[in-house]
N, C-alpha and C positions, 0 to 999 in steps of 0.2 A: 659874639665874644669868644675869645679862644681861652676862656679864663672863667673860673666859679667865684665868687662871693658868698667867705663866711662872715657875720655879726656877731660880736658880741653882745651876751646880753643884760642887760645894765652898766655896761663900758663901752667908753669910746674906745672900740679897736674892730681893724676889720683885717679879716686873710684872703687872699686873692692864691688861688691855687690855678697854676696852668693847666686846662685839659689832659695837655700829653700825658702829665702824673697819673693821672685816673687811666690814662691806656699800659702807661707801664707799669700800675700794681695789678692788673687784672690776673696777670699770675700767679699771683702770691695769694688772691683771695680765694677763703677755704667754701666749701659747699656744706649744705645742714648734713649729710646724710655720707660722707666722705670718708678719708680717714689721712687728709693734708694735713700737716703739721702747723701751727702759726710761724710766722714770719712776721719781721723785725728790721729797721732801719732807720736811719736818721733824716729828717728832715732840713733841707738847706734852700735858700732864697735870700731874696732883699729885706731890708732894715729900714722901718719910717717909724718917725716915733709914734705913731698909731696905727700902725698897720706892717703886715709881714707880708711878701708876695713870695709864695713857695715855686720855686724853680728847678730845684734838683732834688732826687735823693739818691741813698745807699740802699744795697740790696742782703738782703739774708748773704753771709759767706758760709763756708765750708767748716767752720771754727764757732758756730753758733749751736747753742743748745736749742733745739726744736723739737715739742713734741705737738700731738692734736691739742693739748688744753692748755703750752704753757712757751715760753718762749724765755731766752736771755743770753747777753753776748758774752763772750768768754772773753777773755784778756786778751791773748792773742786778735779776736775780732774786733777788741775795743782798739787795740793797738792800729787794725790793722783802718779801721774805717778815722781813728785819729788822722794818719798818714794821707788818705785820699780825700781830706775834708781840706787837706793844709792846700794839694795840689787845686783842690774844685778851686779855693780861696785866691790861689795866688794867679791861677789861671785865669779869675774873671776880674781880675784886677783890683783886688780885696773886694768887691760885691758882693758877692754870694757869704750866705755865715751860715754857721750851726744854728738852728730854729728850733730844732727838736725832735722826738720821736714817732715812729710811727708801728704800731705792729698791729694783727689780727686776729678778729675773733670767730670762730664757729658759728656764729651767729647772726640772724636779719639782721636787727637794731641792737647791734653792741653799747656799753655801754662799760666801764671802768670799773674793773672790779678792784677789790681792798687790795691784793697784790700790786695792780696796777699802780695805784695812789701810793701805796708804800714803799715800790721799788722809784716810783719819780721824784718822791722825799729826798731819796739817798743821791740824785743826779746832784752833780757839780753847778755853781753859779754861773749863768750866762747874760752879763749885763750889758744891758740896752738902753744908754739914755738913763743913767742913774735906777734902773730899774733891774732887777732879777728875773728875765722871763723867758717863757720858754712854753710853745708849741706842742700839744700831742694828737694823733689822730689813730683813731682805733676803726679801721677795715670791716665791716659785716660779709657778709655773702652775697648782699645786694646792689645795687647801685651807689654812686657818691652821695644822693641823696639821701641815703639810712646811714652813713657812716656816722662817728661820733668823732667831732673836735671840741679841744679845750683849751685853755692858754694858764700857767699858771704865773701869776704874776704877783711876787713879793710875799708868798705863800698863801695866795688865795687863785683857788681854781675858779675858772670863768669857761661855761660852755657855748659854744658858738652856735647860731644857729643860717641854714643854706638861706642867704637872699631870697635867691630866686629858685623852683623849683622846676629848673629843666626839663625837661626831656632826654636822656642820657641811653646813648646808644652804644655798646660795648664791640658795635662792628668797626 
């Protein structure tokens, strides 16, 4: 498969994330022992009403505040990742949408911290099928398999967990 399977758990919803994702954040993830700053981006792909297949994202720009322990987009970046979400959208022929976030943590098994939850409060409604929801995946140090995703849907967070637990080669 060229593709991971997340679950939700106690809801019907699943995320199918393309490999190549996981080759293109390999840069962005930080090391325990480093002194990388977190990075930040949005999450983009397909719409089924019970499932999200993530096929694109955005990458840290030049306009992002980035430190080791904390991360957020300035206005300008919001501005600027608005503008290249309309081009991904109209490019794939309305297909591709905004899903949601993704940034990273210092950490093996990250894991959402109260900033986390309180800055994704404050994100804008993204509705799907009469619903409000919206994608986040926070990056560890480690492999896709220690990452952390969640979905929040209609103000109730839901964490997903990997199907299947690959073998995950970063070569």
């Amino acid at each position: 498969m060229n593709y991971m399977v997340w679950q939700a758990i106690n809801y019907d919803f699943t995320v199918r994330i393309d490999k190549v994702i996981f080759k293109q954040l390999i840069a962005y993830r930080q090391t325990l022992m480093g002194n990388e700053p977190e990075s930040l981006g949005l999450l983009v792909g397909l719409v089924w009403p019970r499932a999200f297949w993530l096929k694109h994202l955005t990458f840290p720009t030049p306009f992002d505040n980035l430190t080791r322990y904390w991360c957020s987009r300035s206005q300008k970046s919001a501005l600027y990742n608005y503008k290249l979400l309309k081009v991904i959208n109209q490019q794939s022929g309305n297909q591709l949408h905004y899903l949601g976030e993704w940034h990273t943590h210092p950490e093996t098994n990250p894991r959402p911290s109260t900033t986390d939850y309180i800055n994704w409060q404050l994100l804008p409604e993204n509705k799907f099928y009469g619903r409000n929801i919206r994608l986040f995946m926070i990056l560890g140090t480690k492999d896709p398999i220690n990452d952390w995703l969640g979905l929040k849907i209609n103000d109730i967070f839901i964490e997903l967990k990997l199907c299947e637990k690959e073998i995950y080669s970063k070569k």
